[in-house]
N, C-alpha and C positions, 0 to 999 in steps of 0.2 A: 510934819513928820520929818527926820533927820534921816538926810541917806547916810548910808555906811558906805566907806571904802571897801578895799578888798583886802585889807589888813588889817584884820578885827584888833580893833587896841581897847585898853579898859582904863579906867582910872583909878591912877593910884590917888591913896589919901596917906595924911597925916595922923597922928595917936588921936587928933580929935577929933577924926572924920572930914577935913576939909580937903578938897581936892588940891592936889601938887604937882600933877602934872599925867601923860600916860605913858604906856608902853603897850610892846605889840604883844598880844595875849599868847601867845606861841614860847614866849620868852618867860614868861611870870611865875608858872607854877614850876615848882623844885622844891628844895628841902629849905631853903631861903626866902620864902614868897613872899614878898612885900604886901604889907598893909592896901587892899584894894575893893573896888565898891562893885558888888555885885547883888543877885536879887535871887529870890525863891520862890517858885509861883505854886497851887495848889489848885487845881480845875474841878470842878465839880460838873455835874451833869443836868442839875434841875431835879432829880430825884433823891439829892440827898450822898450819891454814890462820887466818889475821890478817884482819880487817876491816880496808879503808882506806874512805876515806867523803870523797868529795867535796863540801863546805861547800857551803849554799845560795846564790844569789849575793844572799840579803836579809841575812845575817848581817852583822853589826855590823863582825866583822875578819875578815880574813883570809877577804873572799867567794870562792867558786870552787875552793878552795886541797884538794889533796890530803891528808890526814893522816892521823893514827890514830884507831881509832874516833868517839870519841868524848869531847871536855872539856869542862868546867863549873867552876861556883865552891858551894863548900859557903853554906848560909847560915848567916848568925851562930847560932850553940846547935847548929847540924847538926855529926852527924861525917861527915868526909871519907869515911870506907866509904857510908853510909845516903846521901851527896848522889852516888854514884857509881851507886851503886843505884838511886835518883832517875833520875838523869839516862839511863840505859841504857833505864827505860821510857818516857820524855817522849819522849827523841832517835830511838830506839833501836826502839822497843815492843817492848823484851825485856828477859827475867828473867835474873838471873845464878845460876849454880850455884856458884860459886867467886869469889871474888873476894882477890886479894895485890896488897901494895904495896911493889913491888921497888926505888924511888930514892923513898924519904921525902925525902929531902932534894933535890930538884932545882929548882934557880930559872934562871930565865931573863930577858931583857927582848931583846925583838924590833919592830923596826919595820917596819910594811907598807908600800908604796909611796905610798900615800895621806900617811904620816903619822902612822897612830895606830901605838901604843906598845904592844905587852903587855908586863908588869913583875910576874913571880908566883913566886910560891913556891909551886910545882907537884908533889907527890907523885904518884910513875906507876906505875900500879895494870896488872896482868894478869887481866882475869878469862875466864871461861870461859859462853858461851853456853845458859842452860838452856833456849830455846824459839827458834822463829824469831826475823826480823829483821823489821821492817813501818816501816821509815823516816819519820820523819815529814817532808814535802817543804819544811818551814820552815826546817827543821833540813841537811837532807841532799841534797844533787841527785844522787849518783850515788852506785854504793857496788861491792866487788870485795872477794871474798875469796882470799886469797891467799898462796901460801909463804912464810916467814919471808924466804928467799934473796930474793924479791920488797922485802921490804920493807927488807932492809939495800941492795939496786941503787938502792930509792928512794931512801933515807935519804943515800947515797954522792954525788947529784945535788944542786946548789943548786936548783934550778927545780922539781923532781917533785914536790915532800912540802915541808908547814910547817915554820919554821923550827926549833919545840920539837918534831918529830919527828926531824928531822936530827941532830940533837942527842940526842936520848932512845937513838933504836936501837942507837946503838952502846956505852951506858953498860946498856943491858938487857943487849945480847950479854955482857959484863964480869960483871955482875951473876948472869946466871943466867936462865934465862926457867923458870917450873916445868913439871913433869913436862907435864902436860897440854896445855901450849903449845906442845912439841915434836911432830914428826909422828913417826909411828911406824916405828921400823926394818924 
């Protein structure tokens, strides 16, 4: 596993996804935000039931804002599994039992009201909850676990859910969501 410094950096890429170098994540998002590699994760419980997680309103983008789990950015030499794994116990304070990456290839670029820009090359990862939830309140201000039919009602609304959630749920639905993510018949 890759330690991290204390200067969370991301990795930028190029129009074809290869990595070009990084920068210090503090500096990236604005109205200008460079092409960069980040991820989207989707928790499930074992019953079928979705974390959504209400963004802290100190967060850089998108404060306030309804979404999925939980997302982040790998750091340079991290793989996207370990920085997902990473981030689920920072954000999160939990361990994952399973963790699949069902849209490798999902990019987006979204503008918040403010201004700033997301513009990522966002792999969207299902994993599965191995211990509680203990939210860290930097990270999280509210949180609800919930049926999937919940999350595609949200996904289906401009206003309820972020705008790479909107977008995600219904390329998961397409995709498949694994065994485990489903509730039980």
């Amino acid at each position: 596993m890759t330690v991290v410094s204390h200067e969370e950096r991301v990795v930028l890429l190029d129009e074809a996804g290869n990595a070009v170098g990084s920068a210090a994540k503090a500096t990236v998002h604005h109205a200008e935000t460079p092409l960069h590699l980040g991820f989207s994760c989707y928790l499930f419980d074992g019953t079928g039931r979705a974390l959504l997680t209400r963004r802290a309103l100190t967060k850089q983008t998108w404060p306030g804002v309804w979404t999925n789990a939980f997302c982040g950015h790998p750091a340079p030499g991290e793989s996207v599994e370990d920085a997902v794994r990473r981030r689920a116990r920072q954000e999160l304070g939990t361990t994952l039992a399973e963790v699949v990456c069902v849209l490798p290839d999902f990019r987006y670029r979204a503008q918040a009201a403010d201004g700033t820009v997301e513009n990522e090359v966002c792999p969207v990862f299902c994993a599965l909850a191995a211990s509680r939830v203990d939210a860290a309140p930097d990270e999280v201000m509210d949180l609800v676990w919930v049926g999937w039919d919940d999350v595609r009602a949200a996904a289906a609304l401009d206003w309820a859910i972020s705008p790479w959630a909107r977008s995600q749920v219904p390329l998961l639905d397409a995709a498949g969501l694994p065994s485990w993510a489903r509730p039980a018949a």
